[in-house]
N, C-alpha and C positions, 0 to 999 in steps of 0.2 A: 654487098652481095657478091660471091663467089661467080667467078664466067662456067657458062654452061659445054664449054666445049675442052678442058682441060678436067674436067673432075671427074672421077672416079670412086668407084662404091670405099676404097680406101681412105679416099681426100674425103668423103663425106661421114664416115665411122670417124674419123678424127676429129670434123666439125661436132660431131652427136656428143664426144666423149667432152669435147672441151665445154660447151654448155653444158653436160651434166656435171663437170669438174666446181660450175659455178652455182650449181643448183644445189649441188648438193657436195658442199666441199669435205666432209666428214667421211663422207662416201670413199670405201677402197673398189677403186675401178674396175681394179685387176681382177677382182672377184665377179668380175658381170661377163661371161662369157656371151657369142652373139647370139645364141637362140634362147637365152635368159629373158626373161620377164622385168621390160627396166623398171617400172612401177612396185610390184614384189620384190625385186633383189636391192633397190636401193630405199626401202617404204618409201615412197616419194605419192604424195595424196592426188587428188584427183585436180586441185586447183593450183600446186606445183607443175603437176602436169601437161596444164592449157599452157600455164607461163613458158615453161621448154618449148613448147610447139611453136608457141609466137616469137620467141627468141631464134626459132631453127628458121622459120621463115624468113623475119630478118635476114638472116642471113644466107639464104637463098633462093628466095626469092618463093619456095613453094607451099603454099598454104594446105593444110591439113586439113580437110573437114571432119565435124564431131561423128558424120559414118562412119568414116575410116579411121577412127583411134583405135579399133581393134584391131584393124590389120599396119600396125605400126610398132607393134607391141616389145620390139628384140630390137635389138643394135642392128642384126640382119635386117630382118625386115623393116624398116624402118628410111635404114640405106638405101635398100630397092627402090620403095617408094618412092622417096628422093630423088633418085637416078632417074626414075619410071616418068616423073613428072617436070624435069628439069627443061 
């Protein structure tokens, strides 16, 4: 789990992008700008999906509840979150 007091929405776009790097390694990243849709831009299914979140938790310690998968939805938002909840 990453410390709560050096991380920033940067350091955690990074942690987002290296779990998707393993979820979905066919995936070209580069192509997923941050107000992008990660679920539509990399098809990535709804039960891939939980798997990231519990992976992202992992490794920071911030659990996601199924209310809030929609407002998780971009690399932006997502980060916030993250940040919001750390």
């Amino acid at each position: 789990m990453i410390g709560t007091h050096a991380t920033t929405k940067a350091e955690l776009q990074q942690i987002i992008l290296a779990q998707l790097r393993g979820l979905a390694p066919e995936a070209d990243l580069n192509d997923l700008r941050p107000h992008d849709d990660i679920r539509e831009t990399l098809e990535i299914d709804a039960f891939d999906f939980l798997n990231f979140l519990i992976a992202l938790n992992k490794e920071t310690g911030v659990e996601v509840p199924e209310k809030d998968y929609g407002r998780v939805s971009t690399l932006e938002s997502l980060a916030t979150y993250l940040l919001a909840h750390m």
